[in-house]
Structure formats: C-alpha cells, structure tokens
C-alpha positions in Angstrom: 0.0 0.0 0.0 2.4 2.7 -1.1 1.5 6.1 -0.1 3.4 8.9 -2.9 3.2 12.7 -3.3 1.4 12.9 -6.3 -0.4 16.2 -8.3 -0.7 17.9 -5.0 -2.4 14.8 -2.8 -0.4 11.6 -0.9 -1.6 9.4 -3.2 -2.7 5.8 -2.2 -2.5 2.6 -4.3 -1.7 -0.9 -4.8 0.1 -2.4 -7.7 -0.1 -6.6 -7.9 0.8 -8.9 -10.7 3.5 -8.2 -13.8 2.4 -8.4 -17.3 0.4 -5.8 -19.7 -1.1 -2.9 -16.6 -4.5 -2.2 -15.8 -5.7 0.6 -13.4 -8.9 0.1 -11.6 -10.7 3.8 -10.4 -13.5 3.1 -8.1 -16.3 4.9 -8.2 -18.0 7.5 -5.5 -17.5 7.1 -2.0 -15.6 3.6 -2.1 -11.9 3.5 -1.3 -10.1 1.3 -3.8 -10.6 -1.8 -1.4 -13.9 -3.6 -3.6 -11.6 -4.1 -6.7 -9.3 -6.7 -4.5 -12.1 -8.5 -3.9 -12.9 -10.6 -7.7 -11.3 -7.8 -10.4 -7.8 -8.0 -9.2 -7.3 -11.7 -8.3 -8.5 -12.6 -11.9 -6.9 -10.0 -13.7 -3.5 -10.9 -12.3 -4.4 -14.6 -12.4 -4.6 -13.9 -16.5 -1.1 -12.0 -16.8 -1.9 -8.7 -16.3 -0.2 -6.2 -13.6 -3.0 -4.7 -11.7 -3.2 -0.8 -10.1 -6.0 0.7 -7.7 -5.8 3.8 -6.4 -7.9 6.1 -3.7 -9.6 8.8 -5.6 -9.3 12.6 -3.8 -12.3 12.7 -1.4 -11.0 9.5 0.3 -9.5 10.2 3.5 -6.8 11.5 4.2 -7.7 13.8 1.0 -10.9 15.1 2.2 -10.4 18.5 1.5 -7.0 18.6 -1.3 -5.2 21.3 -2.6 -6.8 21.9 -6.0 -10.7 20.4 -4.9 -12.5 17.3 -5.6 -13.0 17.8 -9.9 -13.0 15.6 -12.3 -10.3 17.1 -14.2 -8.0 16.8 -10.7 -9.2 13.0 -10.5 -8.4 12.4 -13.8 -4.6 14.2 -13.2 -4.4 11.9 -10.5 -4.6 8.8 -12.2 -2.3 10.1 -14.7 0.1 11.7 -12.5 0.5 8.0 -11.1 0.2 6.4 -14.7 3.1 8.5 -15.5 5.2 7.6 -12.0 4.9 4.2 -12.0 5.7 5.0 -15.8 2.7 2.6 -17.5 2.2 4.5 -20.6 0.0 3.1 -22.9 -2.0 0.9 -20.0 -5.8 -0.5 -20.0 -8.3 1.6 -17.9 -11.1 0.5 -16.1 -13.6 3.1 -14.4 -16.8 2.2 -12.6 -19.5 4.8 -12.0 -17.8 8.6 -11.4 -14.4 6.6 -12.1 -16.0 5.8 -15.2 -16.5 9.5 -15.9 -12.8 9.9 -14.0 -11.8 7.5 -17.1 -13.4 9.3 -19.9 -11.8 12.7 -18.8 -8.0 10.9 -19.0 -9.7 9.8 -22.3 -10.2 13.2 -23.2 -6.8 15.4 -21.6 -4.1 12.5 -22.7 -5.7 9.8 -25.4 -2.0 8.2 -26.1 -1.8 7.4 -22.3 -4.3 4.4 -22.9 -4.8 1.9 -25.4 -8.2 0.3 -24.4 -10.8 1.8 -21.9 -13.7 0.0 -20.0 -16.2 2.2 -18.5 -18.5 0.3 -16.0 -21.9 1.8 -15.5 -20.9 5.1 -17.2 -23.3 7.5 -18.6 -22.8 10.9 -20.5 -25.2 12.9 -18.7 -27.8 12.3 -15.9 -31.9 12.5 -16.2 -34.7 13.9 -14.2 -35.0 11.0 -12.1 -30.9 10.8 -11.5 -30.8 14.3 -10.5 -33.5 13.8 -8.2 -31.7 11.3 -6.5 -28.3 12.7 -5.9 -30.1 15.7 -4.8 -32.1 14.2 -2.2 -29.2 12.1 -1.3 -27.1 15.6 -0.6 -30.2 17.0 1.2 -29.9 13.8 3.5 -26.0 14.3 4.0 -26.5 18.2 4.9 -29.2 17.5 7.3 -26.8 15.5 9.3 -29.4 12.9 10.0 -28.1 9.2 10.1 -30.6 6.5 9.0 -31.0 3.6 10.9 -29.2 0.9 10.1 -31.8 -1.5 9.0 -33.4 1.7 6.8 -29.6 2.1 5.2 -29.5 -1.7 4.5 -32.5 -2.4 3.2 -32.6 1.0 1.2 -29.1 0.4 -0.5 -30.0 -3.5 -1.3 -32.4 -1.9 -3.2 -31.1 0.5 -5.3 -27.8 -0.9 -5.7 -28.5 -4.6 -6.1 -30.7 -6.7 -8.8 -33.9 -8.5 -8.4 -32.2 -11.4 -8.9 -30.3 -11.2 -5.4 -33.3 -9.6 -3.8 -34.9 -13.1 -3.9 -31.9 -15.3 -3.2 -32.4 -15.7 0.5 -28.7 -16.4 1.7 -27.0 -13.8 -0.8 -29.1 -10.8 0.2 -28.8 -11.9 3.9 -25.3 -11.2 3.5 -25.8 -8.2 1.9 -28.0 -7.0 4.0 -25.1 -7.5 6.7 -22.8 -5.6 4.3 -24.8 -2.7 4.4 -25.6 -2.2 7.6 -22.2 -1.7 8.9 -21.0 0.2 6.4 -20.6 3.9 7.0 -22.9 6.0 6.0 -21.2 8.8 3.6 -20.9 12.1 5.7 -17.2 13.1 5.0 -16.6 16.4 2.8 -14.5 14.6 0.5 -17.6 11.6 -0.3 -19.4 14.1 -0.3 -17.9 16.3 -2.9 -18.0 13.3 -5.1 -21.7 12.7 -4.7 -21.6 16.2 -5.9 -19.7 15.0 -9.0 -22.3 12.5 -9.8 -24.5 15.0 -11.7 -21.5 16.0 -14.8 -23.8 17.8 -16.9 -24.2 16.7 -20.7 -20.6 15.8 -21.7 -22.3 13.6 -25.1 -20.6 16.5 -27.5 -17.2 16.2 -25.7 -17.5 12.4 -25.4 -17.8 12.4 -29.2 -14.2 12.9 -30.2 -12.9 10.2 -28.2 -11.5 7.8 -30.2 -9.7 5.2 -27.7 -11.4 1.7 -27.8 -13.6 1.4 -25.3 -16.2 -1.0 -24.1 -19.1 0.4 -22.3 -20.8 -2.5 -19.8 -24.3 -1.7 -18.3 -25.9 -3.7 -15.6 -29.3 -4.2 -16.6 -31.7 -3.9 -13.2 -29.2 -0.7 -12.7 -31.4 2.1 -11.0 -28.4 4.2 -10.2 -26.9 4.5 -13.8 -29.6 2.5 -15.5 -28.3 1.0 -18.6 -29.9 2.8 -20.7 -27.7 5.7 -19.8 -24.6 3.3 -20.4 -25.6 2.4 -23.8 -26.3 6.3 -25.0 -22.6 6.9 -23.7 -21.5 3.6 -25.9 -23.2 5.6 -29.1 -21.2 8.9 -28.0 -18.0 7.0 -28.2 -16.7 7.0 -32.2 -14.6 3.4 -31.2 -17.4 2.4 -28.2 -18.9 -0.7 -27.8 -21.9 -1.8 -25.9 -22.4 -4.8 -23.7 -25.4 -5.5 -21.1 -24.9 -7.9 -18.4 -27.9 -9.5 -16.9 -29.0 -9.9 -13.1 -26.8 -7.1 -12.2 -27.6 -4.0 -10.0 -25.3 -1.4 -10.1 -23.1 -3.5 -7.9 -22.9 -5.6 -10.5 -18.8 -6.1 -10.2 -19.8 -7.5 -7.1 -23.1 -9.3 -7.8 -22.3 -11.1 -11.1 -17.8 -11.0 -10.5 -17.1 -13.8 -13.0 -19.2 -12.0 -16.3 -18.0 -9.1 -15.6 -14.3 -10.2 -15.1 -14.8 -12.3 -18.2 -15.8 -8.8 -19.8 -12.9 -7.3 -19.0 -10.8 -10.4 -20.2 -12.3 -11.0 -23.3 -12.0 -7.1 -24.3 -8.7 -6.9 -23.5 -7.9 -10.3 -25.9 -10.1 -9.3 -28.3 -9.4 -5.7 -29.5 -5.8 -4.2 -29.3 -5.4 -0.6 -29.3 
C-alpha cells in the first residue's frame, strides 16, 4: 500500500501482478478496497499487472489542494500512470471513475490503449438528478438512518432483483450494508456532488480510444440505458449489457463481468 506525493495529494494505491497494466478507479465514496475483492485476483491470475488507487475525497484527501473535480481526479490517475511509468496501460472506471476515465480519455488519449467504462453515462436524467439531490439534502441534514433503513434502502437501489430473492446472498448483503458507514465526509461528499456532470455527449464524441461500455441491466443508479447512449457517444465504443446485475454488479455477477474485461482486452488491441 504505497503512499506517494502525487499532483498535489499523498496518493494511495496498490500495484499486484507483472504483465500488460490495468488501473482500476473506483467509483463514488468507495476506497479502492472492492476491486481486491474478484477484479484484481483474476486479472492478475490472467497475466496482467494490476493498479488501484484512492480517488481525492477518500481520507486522508478530504479536503485537497486543487478540490474534488474531475479534471484533478483524472490528473491523479495520470500523474501516477506517468510515476509508475505505464504509458500506454488498460483503464477500467466504474460509476464517477468511469466518468474519471473518460476525462483521461479526453486530456491524454496516447496514455491508454483500451478503456472499460462500468456503469458510465454521459449525462444524468430527471429521475438521477432527483436522486443525488435528495441524497445531498440527507448528507446536509446531518441525519443518520438507521441501520436496518440504510440496509434495506441500498439493497435496493444498488442490487438486482435477482439477489433480492436469493435468501442467503441478500442476507449477507444485508449484513454488508448495515455496517458500512454512511457517507458524511466532505471529500464523499464532494464526489456525490460529481455524480451530476452535466451533458458531456458532445465532448465524449471525439474520443476515439477503444472502449467498451458495460451496463448492468436492473441498474437504477446508472440505468443502462444511460450506459448504452454513452457507448453511441463513443466514435470506437462498444456496448455490452450484463444481466441480473444492480449497479453493484462487479460485485453481484464477478465472473461475467471479469470475463468482460478479459475477453475485451484479448479481443481488441489498441
């Protein structure tokens, strides 16, 4: 877990595995600590050196020199792409690190040869705004759910209906959830702002890095809809839906996503 002075943050991350490198950037609120649990043992199982990294907002870079922007998230990734000197790698971004991704995308193209975008989306509608506004609304009021509400409430908007009715998974879930912290932070909560990024579809348009676009298909967070309109922004972009998947579904459905990932990366050089 090597801690390095990087674009004006001590920069956290994990490198594992030699071969061809991929860096994983997690999406909002998360530390880097879900990819270890299924994307980094396979990807390094099939020959391919592995990076994760704490996005800004993560303690202890709550409140950074330079704020909590896309454009400094996506200097961060590169500022460590360029230190651990990985130039061309394979990016994979899930949620906001999907947007993270697509703005490397757009500042430094030649810095990566193939791009996977997890549950991305080029713009948010009336129902996502409504969300991640009520969401902040909760976060300023300072009031802490319950930790049955939070459990139950996150199971379902984050997981499929396919879990839902599988008895022993969504009991563990459920168990998941109701210890984990409830975001409150500046820094998570700065990146919750983030989650709104406008309508980026004309920018997105002149990216021309091959990229494959995966939505999870009982998504209500980034529903996949939203993933497949990015896929048509992308001029090299390609769409694939995976089934049973909420939009945990790196976590709920691990092997098709991994084999994705694997497939993508065999299948389509840069």
């Amino acid at each position: 877990m090597p801690t390095v002075p990087l674009n004006g943050i001590d920069l956290t991350y994990d490198d594992q595995g030699t071969g061809d490198p991929v860096v994983l950037v997690m999406g909002s609120g998360a530390s880097r600590r879900p990819w270890h649990l299924h994307q980094v043992p396979a990807l390094t199982a099939a020959g391919h050196r592995v990076i994760t990294l704490d996005n800004r907002g993560i303690p202890p870079n709550e409140k950074p020199a330079g704020g909590i922007t896309l454009s400094a998230m996506a200097g961060d990734v590169l500022a460590l792409v360029d230190h651990l000197r990985l130039p061309p790698c394979r990016l994979v971004g899930y949620s906001l690190g999907a947007s993270i991704a697509a703005e490397v995308l757009l500042t430094r193209p030649e810095a990566v040869r193939q791009a996977v975008l997890l549950a991305g989306r080029a713009r948010v509608d009336t129902f996502a705004r409504a969300v991640i506004r009520a969401e902040r609304e909760l976060a300023d009021s300072g009031v802490a759910l319950p930790a049955a509400h939070h459990a139950v409430h996150s199971a379902l908007r984050y997981l499929s209906p396919a879990t839902l009715r599988d008895d022993q998974a969504v009991q563990d879930w459920l168990e998941v959830f109701q210890f984990a912290p409830q975001p409150t932070g500046p820094g998570q909560l700065a990146q919750l702002d983030l989650d709104d990024i406008g309508d980026r579809r004309a920018r997105y348009r002149s990216i021309r890095t091959p990229a494959l676009c995966v939505g999870f298909r009982d998504d209500t967070a980034v529903p996949a809809a939203a993933t497949r309109e990015l896929a048509d922004c992308l001029p090299n972009g390609r769409y694939l839906e995976l089934a049973d998947c909420g939009h945990y579904g790196h976590l709920e459905r691990p092997a098709e996503v991994n084999a994705a990932l694997l497939d993508f990366f065999a299948g389509s050089e840069a």
